[in-house]
C-alpha positions as CSV (number, residue, x, y, z in Angstrom):
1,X,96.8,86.8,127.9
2,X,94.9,90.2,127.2
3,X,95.6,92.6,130.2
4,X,91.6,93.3,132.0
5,X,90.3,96.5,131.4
6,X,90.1,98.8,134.6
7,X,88.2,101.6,136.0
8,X,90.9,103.5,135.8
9,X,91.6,102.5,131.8
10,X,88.0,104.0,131.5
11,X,88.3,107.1,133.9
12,X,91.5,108.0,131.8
13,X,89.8,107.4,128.0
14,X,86.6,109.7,129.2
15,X,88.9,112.4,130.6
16,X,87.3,111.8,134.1
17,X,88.2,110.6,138.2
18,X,87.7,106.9,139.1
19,X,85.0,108.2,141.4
20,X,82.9,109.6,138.8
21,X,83.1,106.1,136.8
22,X,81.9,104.6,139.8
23,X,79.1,107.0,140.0
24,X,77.9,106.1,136.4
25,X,78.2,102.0,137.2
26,X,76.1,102.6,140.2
27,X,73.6,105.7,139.3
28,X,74.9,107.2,142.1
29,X,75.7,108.0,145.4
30,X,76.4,111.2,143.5
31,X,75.5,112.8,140.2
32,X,76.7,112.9,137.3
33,X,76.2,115.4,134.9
34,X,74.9,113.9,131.2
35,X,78.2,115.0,128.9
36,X,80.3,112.9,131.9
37,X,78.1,110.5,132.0
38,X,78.2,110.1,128.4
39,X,81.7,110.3,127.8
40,X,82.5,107.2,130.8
41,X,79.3,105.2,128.7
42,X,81.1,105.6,125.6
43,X,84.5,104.5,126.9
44,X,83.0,101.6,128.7
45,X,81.7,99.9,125.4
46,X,84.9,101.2,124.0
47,X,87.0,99.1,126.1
48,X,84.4,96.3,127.0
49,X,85.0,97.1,130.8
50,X,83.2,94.5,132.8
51,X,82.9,96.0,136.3
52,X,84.0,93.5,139.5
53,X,80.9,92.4,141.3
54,X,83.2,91.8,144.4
55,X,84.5,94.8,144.5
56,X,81.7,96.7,144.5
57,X,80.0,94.6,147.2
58,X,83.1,95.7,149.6
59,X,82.7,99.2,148.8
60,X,78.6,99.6,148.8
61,X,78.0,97.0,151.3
62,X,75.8,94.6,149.3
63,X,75.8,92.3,146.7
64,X,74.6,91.1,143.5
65,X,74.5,87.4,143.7
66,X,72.3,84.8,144.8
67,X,74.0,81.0,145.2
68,X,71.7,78.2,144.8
69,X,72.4,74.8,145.3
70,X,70.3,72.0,144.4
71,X,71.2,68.0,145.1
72,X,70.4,67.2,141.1
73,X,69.5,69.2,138.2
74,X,68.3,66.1,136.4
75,X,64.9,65.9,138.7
76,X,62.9,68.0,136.7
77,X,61.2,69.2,140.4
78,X,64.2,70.8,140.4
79,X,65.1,72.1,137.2
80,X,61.8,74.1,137.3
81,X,62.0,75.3,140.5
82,X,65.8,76.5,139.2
83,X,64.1,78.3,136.1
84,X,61.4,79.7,138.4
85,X,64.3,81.1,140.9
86,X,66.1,82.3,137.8
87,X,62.9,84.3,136.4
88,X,62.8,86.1,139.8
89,X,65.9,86.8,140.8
90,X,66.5,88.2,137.3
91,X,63.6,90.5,137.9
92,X,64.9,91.4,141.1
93,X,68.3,92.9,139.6
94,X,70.0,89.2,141.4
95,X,72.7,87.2,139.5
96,X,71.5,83.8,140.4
97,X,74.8,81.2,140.9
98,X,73.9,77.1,140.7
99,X,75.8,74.1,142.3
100,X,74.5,70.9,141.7
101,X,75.6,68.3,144.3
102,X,74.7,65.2,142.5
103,X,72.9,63.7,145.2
104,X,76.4,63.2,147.1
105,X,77.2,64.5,150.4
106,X,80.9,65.2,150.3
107,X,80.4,67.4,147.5
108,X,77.7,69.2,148.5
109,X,80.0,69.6,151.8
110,X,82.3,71.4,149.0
111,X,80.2,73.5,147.2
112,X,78.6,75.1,150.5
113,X,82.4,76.3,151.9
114,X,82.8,77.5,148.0
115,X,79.5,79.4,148.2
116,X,80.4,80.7,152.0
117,X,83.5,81.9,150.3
118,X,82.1,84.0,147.9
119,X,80.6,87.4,148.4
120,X,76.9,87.0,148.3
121,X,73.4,88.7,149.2
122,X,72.2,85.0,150.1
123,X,72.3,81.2,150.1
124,X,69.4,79.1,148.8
125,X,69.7,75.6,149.9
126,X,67.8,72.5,148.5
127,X,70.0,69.8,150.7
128,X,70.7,66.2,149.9
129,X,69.7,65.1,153.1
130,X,67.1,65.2,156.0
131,X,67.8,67.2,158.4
132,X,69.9,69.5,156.8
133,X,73.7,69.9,157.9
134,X,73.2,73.2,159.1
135,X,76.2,73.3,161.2
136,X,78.4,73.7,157.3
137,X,77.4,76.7,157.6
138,X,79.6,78.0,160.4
139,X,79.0,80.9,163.2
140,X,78.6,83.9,160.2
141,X,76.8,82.7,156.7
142,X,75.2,85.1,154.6
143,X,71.3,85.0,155.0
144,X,70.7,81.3,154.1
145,X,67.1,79.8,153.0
146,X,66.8,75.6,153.7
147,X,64.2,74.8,151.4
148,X,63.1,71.3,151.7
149,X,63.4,72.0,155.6
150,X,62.4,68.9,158.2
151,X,60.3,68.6,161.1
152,X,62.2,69.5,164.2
153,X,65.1,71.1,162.2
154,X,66.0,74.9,164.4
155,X,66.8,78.2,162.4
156,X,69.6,80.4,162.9
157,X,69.5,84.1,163.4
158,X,70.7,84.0,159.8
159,X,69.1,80.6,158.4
160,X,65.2,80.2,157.6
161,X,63.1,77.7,156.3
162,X,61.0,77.0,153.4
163,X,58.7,73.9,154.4
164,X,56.7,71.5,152.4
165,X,54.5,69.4,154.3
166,X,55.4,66.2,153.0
167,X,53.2,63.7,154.6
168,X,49.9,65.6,153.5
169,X,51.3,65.3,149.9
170,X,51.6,61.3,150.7
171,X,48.2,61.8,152.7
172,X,46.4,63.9,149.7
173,X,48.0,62.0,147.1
174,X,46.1,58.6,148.5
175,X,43.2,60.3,149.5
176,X,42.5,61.3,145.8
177,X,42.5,57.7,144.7
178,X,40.8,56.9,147.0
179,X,37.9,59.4,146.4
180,X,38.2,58.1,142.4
181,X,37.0,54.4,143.9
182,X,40.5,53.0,144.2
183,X,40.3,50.9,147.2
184,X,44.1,48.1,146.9
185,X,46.6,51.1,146.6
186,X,50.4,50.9,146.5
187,X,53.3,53.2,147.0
188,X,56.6,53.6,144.8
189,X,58.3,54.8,147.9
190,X,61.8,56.3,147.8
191,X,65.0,54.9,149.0
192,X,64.0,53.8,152.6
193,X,66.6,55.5,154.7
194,X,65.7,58.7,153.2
195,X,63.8,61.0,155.9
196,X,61.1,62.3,152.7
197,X,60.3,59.1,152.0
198,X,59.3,57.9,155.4
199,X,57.3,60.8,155.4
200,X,55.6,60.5,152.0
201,X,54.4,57.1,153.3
202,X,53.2,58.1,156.7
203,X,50.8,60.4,155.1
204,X,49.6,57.6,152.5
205,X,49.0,54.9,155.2
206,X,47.5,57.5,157.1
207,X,45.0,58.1,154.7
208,X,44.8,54.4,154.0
209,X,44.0,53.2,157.8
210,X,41.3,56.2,157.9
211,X,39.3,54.3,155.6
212,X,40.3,50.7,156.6
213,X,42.3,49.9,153.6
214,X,45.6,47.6,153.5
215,X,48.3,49.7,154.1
216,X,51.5,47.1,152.8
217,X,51.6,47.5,149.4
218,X,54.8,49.3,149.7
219,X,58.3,49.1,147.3
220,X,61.1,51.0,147.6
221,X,63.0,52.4,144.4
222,X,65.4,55.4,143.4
223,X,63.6,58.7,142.4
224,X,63.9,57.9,138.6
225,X,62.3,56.7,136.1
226,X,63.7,53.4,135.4
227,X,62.8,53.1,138.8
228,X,59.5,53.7,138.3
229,X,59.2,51.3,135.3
230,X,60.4,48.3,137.3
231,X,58.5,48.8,140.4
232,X,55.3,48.7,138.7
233,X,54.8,45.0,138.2
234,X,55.5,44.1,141.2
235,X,52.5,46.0,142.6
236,X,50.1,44.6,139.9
237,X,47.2,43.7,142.5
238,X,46.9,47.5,142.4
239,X,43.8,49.6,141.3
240,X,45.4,52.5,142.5
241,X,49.4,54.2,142.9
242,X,51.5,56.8,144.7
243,X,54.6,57.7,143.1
244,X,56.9,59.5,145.4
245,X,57.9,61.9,142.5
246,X,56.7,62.5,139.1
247,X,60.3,60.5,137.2
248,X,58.7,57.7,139.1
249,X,55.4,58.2,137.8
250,X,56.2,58.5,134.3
251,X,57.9,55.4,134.3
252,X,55.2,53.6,135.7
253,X,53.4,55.1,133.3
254,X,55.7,53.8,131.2
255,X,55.4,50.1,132.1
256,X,51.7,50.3,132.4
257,X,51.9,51.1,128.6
258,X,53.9,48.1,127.9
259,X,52.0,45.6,130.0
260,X,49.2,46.7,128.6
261,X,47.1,48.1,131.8
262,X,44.8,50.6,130.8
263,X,45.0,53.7,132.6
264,X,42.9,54.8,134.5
265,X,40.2,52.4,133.8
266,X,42.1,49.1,135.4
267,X,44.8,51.6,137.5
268,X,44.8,55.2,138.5
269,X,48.8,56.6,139.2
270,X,49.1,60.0,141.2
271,X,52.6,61.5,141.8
272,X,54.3,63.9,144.5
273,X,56.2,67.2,143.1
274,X,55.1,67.6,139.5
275,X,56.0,69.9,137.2
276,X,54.1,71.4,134.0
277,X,56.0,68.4,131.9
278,X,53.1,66.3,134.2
279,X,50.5,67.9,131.3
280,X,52.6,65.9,128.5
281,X,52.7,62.7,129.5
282,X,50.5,60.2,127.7
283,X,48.0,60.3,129.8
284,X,48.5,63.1,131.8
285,X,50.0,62.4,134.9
286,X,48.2,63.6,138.3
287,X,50.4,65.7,140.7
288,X,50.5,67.0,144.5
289,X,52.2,69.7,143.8
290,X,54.4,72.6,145.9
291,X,53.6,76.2,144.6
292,X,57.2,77.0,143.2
293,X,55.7,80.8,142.5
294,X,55.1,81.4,146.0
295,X,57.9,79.6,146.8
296,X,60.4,81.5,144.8
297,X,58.8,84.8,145.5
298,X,59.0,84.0,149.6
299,X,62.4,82.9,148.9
300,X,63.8,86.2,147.6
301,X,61.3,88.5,149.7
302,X,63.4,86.9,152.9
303,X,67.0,87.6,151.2
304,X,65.9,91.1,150.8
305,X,65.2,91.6,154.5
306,X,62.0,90.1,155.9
307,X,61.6,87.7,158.8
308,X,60.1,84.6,159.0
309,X,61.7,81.8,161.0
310,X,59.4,78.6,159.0
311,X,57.4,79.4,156.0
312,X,55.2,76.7,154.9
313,X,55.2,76.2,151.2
314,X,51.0,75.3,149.9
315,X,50.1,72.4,148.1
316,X,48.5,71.7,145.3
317,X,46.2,68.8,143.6
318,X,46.2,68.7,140.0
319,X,44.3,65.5,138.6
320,X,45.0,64.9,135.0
321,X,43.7,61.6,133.0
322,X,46.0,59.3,135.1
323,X,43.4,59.2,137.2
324,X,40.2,60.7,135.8
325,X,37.6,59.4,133.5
């Protein structure tokens, strides 16, 4: 194994201290005068000397990185939001670190000790669960953001939350069908345990009883596509559905396509957390969606220092011709 370059290979190649490498890495404390600076430039792409991050967060007191950790980077929700958190934290001179939990507890038990272990300017959270296990944590995290945070769940002087209001996007989502004349609509609810699901169909048979409508046209299935496909039929009596997430919608599309249901004359689908993919789908698929921008940019304007115990994340409609004429 090649022995790693040092600071000190590169303070002894450009005839100079440690201290005065350190200098150049960091544009400061002090300076550097341009024939020094030169000479430690030159020897660093000499020797391809890659400075340690760690280190230099013990010495200047802050770091570089940014963990994230999602519960599955196959939801495309969350694969843009990743990009759209990657695109920022770039911008903002961040190195940003993913875990991907795979929708399973015990490892995303794992991957937050590995995080906490790791010298970071701040945890961003997207949990498996509602409420989130805050208590993994410990006493002394880094500054931590919860993004998909619950009702009644209580920050730490080191923990904030990123809210979406996820029985308006049930409530919106239904209350857009039934402003397009939709009047027997179902929901492809989530997995029935799940806290965002139960909420996602509170705010849809809230907005069902407002206008006396029959609020039971419910089935449960995964958030995927396949999902989606098969839970179609069995809401057939349907003129109008809510998907709980867009992998649900576009297999519903899906099915519609091979029943032979014509959307959105004989059925009009909406879908919770959409992403730009929504615009490509054949028809388009409708979306209440969160604003990742603001999101993202809220996210890493509280890791660089300001305070706000809840933030609530806006919403957003965007019909598309799975539900317009």
């Amino acid at each position: 194994m090649p022995k790693r370059v040092t600071r000190e290979d590169v303070a002894r190649l450009a005839g100079v201290s440690t201290a005065v490498v350190s200098y150049v890495i960091n544009d400061g404390p002090r300076p550097v005068s341009s024939a020094a600076r030169e000479r430690v430039l030159a020897a660093i792409e000499s020797t391809g000397y890659t400075p340690n991050r760690a280190a230099q967060t013990l010495a200047y007191g802050h770091a570089q990185s940014i963990g994230l950790l999602i519960p599955n980077n196959t939801n495309p929700f969350l694969a843009w939001m990743t990009q759209t958190f990657g695109d920022l934290a770039f911008t903002s001179e961040y190195t940003l670190i993913l875990g991907d939990s795979a929708d399973d507890t015990a490892r995303e038990a794992a991957l937050v000790r590995h995080f906490l272990s790791q010298q970071l300017a701040g945890f961003i959270w997207y949990t498996v669960d509602q409420p989130a296990p805050i208590e993994l944590l410990g006493a002394s995290p880094p500054r931590t953001i919860i993004l998909n945070a619950s009702e009644g769940l209580a920050p730490g002087p080191e923990v904030f939350l990123m809210t979406a209001d996820e029985v308006a996007q049930g409530r919106i989502a239904a209350q857009h069908l039934i402003d397009r004349g939709c009047r027997r609509i179902g929901i492809i609810a989530g997995p029935s345990e799940r806290l965002n699901t139960q909420m996602r169909m509170r705010g849809w048979e809230e907005a069902l009883r407002a206008t006396g409508l029959d609020a039971t046209r419910i089935v449960h299935a995964d958030f995927t596509e396949e999902a989606g496909e098969w839970a179609l039929p069995q809401l057939a009596d349907c003129d109008g559905i809510v998907a709980s997430n867009q992998r649900q919608g576009i297999g519903a599309l899906a099915a519609a396509a091979r029943i032979g249901i014509p959307i959105p004359d004989a059925l009009k689908i909406v879908a919770i957390n959409g992403t730009d993919a929504a615009r490509y789908t054949n028809p388009s698929l409708s979306t209440v969606d969160q604003n990742l921008e603001f999101l993202a940019a809220r996210t890493v304007e509280l890791l660089q220092g300001e305070s706000s115990v809840r933030t609530d994340v806006p919403l957003m409609l965007k019909a598309r011709k799975s539900t317009e004429q």
